[in-house]
C-alpha positions as CSV (number, residue, x, y, z in Angstrom):
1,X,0.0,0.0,0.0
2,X,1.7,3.2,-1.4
3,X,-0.2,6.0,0.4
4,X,0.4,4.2,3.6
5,X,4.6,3.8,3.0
6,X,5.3,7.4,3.0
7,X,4.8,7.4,-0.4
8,X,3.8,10.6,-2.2
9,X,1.1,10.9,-5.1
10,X,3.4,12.0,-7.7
11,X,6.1,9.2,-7.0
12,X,2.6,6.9,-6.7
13,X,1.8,7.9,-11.0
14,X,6.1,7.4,-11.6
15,X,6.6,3.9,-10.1
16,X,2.7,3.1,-12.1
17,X,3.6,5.0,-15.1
18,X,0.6,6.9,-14.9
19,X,-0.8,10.5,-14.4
20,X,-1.4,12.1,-11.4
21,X,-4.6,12.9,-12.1
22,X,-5.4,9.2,-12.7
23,X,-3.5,8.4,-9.0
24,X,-6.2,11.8,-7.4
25,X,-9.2,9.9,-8.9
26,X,-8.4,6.3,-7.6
27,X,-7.5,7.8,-3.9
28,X,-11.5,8.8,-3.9
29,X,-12.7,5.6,-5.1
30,X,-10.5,3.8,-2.7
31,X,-11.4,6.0,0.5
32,X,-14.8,5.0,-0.8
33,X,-14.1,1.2,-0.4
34,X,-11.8,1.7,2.6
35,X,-14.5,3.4,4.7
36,X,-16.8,0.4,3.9
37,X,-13.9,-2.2,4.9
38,X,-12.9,-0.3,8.2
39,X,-16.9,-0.2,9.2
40,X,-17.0,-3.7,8.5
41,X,-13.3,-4.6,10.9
42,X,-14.6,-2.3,14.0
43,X,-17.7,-4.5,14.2
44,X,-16.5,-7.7,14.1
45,X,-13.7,-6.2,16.4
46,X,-15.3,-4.2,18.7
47,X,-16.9,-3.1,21.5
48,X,-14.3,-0.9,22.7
49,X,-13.6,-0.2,26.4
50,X,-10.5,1.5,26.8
51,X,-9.8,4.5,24.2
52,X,-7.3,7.5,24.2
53,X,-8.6,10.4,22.3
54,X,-5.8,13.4,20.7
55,X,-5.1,15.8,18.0
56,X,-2.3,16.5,15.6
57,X,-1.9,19.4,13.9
58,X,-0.8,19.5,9.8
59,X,-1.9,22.2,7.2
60,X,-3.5,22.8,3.8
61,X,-1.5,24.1,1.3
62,X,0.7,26.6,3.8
63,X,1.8,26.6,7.1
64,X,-0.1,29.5,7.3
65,X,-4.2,27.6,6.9
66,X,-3.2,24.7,9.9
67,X,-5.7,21.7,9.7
68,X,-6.4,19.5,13.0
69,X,-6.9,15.9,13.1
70,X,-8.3,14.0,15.8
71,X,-7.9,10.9,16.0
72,X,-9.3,7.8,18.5
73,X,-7.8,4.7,19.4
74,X,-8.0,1.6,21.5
75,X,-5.6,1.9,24.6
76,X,-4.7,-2.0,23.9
77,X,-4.2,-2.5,20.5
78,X,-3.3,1.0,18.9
79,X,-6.0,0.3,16.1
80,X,-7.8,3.7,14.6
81,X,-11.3,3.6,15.6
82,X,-11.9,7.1,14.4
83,X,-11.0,10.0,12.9
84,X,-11.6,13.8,11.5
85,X,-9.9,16.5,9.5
86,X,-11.1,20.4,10.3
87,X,-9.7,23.7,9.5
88,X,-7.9,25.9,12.3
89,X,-6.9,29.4,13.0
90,X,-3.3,30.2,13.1
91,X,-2.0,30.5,16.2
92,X,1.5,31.9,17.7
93,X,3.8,34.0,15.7
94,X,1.9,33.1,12.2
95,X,-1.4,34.0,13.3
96,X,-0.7,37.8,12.1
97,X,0.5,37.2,8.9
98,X,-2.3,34.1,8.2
99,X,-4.9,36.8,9.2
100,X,-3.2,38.8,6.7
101,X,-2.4,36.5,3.9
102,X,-5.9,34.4,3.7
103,X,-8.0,36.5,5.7
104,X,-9.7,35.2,9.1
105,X,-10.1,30.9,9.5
106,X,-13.3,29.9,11.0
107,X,-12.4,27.3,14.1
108,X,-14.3,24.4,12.8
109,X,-12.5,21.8,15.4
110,X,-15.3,21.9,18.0
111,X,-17.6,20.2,15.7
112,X,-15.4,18.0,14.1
113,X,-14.3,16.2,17.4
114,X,-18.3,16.7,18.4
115,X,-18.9,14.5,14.7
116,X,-16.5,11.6,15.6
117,X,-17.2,11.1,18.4
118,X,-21.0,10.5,17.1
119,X,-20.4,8.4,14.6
120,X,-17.6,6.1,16.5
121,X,-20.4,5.3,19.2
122,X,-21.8,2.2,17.4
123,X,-18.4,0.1,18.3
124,X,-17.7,1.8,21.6
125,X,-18.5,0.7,25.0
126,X,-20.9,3.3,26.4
127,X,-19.2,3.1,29.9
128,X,-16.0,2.9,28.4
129,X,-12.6,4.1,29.6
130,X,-11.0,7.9,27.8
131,X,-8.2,8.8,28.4
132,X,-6.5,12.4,26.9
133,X,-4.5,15.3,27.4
134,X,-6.0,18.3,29.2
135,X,-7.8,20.2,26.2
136,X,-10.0,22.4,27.6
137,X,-12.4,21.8,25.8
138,X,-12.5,17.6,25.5
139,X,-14.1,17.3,28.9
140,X,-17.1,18.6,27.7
141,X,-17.4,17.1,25.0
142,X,-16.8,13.9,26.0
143,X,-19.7,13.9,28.9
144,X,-22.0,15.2,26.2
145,X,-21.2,12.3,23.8
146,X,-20.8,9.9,26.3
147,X,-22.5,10.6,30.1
148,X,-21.1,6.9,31.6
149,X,-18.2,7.4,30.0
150,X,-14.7,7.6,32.4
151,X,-13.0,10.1,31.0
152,X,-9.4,11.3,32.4
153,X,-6.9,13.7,31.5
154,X,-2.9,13.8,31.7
155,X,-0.7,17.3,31.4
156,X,0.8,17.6,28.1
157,X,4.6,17.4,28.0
158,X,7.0,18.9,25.2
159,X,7.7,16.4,22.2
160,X,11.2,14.3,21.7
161,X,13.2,14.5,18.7
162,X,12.3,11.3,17.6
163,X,8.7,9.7,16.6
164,X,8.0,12.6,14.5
165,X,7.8,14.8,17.4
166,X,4.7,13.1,18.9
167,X,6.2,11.1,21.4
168,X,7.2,12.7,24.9
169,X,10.5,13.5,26.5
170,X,9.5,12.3,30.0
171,X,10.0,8.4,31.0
172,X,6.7,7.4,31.8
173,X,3.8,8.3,28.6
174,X,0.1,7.5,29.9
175,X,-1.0,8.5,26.2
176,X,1.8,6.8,24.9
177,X,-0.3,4.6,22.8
178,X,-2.1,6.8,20.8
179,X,0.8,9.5,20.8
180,X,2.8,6.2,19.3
181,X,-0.5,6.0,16.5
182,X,0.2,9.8,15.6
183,X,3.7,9.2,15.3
184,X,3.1,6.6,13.0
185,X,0.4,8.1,10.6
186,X,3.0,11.4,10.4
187,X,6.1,8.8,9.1
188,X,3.6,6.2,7.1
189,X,1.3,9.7,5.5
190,X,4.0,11.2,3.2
191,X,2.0,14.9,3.6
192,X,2.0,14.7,7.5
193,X,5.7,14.0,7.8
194,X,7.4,16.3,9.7
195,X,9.5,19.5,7.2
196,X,7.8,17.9,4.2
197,X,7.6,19.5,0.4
198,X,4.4,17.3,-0.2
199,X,1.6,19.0,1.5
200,X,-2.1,18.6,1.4
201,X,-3.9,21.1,-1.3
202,X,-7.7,20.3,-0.6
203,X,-8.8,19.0,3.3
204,X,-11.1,16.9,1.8
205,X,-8.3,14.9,0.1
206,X,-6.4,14.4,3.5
207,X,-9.8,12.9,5.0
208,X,-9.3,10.2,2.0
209,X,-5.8,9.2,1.9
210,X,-6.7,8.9,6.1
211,X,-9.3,7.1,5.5
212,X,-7.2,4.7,3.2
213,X,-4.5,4.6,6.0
214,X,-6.4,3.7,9.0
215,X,-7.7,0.6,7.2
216,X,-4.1,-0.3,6.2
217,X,-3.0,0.5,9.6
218,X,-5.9,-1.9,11.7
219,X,-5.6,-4.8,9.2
220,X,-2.1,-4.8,8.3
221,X,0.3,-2.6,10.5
222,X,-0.7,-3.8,14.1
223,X,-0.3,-7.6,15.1
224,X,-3.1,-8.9,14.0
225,X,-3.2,-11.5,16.8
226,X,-4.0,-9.1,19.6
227,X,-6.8,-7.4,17.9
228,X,-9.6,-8.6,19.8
229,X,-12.7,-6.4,22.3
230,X,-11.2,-5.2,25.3
């Protein structure tokens, strides 16, 4: 699976001898049948009790339009159980120049995470165990979506140099599973890697080659063997 070996659309249509425009069109067919598959897997592999719940942050087109993706995953097995792609304001020292460059970003996070959560409650326990970082805004959230649901919350610590920047410094990681998932869809996505050329041009396109990736990642990239209801 190309899009899932940090391979890049372009080097996809050279190693195929093929146009780009050919390997675009066959990412939406196969988000299309990738969806359908990874509905299918949850089922037969869920209920879900213990889940850890985060966000990484890429961009469309510039560094200047960020794009967040959240992303839930089962504490034991690191499989994606859900996922969503929204559009961001800038924030720190480019959030003057992106309000000046493209004008203000609406914050469209809220309801994203509000969305996945939703639609991942078919193969989730409803008294299940969530685990995060302390978002402000995920506590709320998560009673809304789910009122039996334990939810707890760890203090964020600064990244390491290695695992794309999404694994922590400090010895002991209680998110360290799904920080380990976003490390691994940032090295396996070629346009979330980490000082990248290859960038995402349309969000909708990063929801698909996602979408692709998370069904390659459950059925082929964790053991197999362990992939069984908590």
């Amino acid at each position: 699976m190309d899009l899932g070996s940090s391979t890049s659309q372009r080097r996809i249509a050279i190693k195929h001898g093929c146009a780009r425009k050919t390997v675009a069109r066959k990412v939406i067919f196969l988000a299309q049948q990738a969806r359908k598959k990874t509905a299918h897997w949850l089922e037969q592999h869920g209920p879900f009790n213990s889940l850890q719940w985060d966000e990484l942050i890429t961009f469309e087109h510039s560094r200047l339009k960020p794009l967040s993706v959240a992303v839930m995953s089962c504490t034991r097995t690191r499989c994606i159980i859900g996922f969503g792609v929204a559009q961001i304001p800038a924030s720190g020292q480019i959030a003057k120049r992106s309000v000046e460059k493209y004008g203000k970003r609406r914050n469209r996070s809220g309801a994203m995470r509000k969305r996945v959560l939703k639609s991942v409650g078919k193969v989730v326990s409803p008294s299940a165990l969530i685990t995060s970082d302390e978002h402000p805004r995920y506590a709320a959230e998560i009673k809304k979506a789910y009122p039996n649901m334990v939810h707890t919350q760890h203090r964020s610590v600064r990244g390491s140099l290695t695992g794309q920047g999404e694994l922590k410094r400090n010895g002991f990681d209680p998110l360290f599973n799904i920080n380990h998932t976003l490390a691994m869809m940032r090295d396996n996505i070629k346009r979330l890697t980490r000082r990248t050329w290859c960038t995402t041009k349309v969000a909708n396109s990063l929801d698909d080659v996602i979408a692709i990736y998370q069904h390659y990642h459950n059925a082929t990239l964790i053991p197999q063997p362990a992939i069984q209801p908590d």
